[in-house]
N, C-alpha and C positions, 0 to 999 in steps of 0.2 A: 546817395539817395536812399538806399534800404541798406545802411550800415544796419539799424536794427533789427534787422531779419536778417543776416549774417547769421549762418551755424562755423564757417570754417572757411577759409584761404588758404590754397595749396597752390606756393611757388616751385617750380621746377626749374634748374641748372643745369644746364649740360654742358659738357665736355668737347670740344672739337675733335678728339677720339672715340666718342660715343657713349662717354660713363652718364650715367645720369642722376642726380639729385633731388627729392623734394623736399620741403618743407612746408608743413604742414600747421597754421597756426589754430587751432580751436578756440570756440570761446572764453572760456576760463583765462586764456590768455598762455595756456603752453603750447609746445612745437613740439611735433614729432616731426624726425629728420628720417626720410629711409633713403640709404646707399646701398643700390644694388638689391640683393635681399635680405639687409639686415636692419632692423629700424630701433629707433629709442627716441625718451620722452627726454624733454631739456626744460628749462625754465627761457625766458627771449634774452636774457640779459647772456647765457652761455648760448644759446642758436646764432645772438646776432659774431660771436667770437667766432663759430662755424661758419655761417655765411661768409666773412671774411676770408678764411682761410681760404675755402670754396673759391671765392673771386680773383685772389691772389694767383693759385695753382693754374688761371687759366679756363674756370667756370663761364658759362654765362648764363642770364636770364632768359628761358626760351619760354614759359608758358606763365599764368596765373589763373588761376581757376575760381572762383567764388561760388561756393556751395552757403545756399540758402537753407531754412528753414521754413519750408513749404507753406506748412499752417499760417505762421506768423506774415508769412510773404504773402500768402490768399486774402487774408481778414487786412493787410495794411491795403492793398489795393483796392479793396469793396473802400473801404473809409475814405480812401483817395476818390472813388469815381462817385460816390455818394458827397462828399465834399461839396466835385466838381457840379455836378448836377444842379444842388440845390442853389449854389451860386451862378449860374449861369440860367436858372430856370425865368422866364420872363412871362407867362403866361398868366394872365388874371383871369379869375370867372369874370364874366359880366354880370349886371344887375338885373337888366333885362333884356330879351329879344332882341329889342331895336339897336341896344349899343352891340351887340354881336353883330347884328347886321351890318351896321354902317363902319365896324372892324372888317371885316369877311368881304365888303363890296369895296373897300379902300385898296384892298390887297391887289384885289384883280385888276390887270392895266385896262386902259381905257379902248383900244382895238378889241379887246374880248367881247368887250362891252356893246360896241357897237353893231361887233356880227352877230351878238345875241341878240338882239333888237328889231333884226331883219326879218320880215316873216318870208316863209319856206314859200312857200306859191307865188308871191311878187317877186321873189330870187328867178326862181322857173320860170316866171312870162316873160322877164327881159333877157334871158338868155335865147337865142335863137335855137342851138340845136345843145341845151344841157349836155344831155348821153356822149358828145361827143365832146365836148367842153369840158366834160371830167376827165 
C-alpha cells in the first residue's frame, strides 16, 4: 500500500541458539547484513547467497520491520483523505431557503414532528398531576 513511502526493510534471523541476523534492504536497493557486531554493505544478488546460507545453518525468520519515510508517508496520506473526502462529499448548496427547508424537514422523522406541534399548556391541562407524571 505505501511501498512508495518505503525508506528501508529490516528482516531479522535468528538462531535457536540465540545468534541473531538482520538484513537490512534500503532504497537504492543494497543490504546491509549485521552479524552480531559486525556489519557490511552487499549488492541483493550476493545477500540473497547469504540469506541462504543463514537458512540452511538453521536460521529463521523472527521479525520484519518497515521503516517509512515520514514526510513522504504524511503528504501520501493528506492526498489519500483528501481523495476520500471529495469523493464521498455529497452535500449541495441549495438555491434557496425553501429547498433547504424542505431538505432539513425531510430529514426529521415524523414523531419529532408531531410532539413539536403540541402546544405546551394543552400538554399540561390534560395531564392530571404533570409534576408527578414527569
Amino acid at each position: 500500500m505505501h511501498n512508495s513511502t518505503t525508506d528501508s526493510t529490516t528482516w531479522t534471523l535468528q538462531h535457536p541458539d540465540g545468534h541473531v541476523v538482520s538484513f537490512k534492504v534500503v532504497k537504492n536497493g543494497n543490504v546491509i547484513i549485521t552479524n552480531d557486531k559486525r556489519s557490511f554493505g552487499c549488492i541483493v544478488e550476493k545477500a540473497r547467497k547469504y540469506w541462504r546460507e543463514y537458512i540452511s545453518r538453521g536460521f529463521f525468520v523472527s521479525n520484519k520491520c518497515v521503516n517509512h519515510d515520514m514526510d513522504k508517508f504524511y503528504d501520501y496520506k493528506r492526498k489519500e483523505e483528501q481523495d476520500w473526502d471529495y469523493k464521498n462529499s455529497t452535500y449541495t448548496v441549495p438555491k434557496n431557503i425553501e429547498d433547504y427547508l424542505k431538505d432539513y424537514m425531510s430529514d426529521i422523522p415524523n414523531a419529532e414532528l408531531q410532539e413539536a406541534r403540541i402546544n405546551p399548556k394543552d400538554f399540561y391541562k390534560k395531564m392530571k398531576n404533570y409534576a408527578l407524571e414527569a
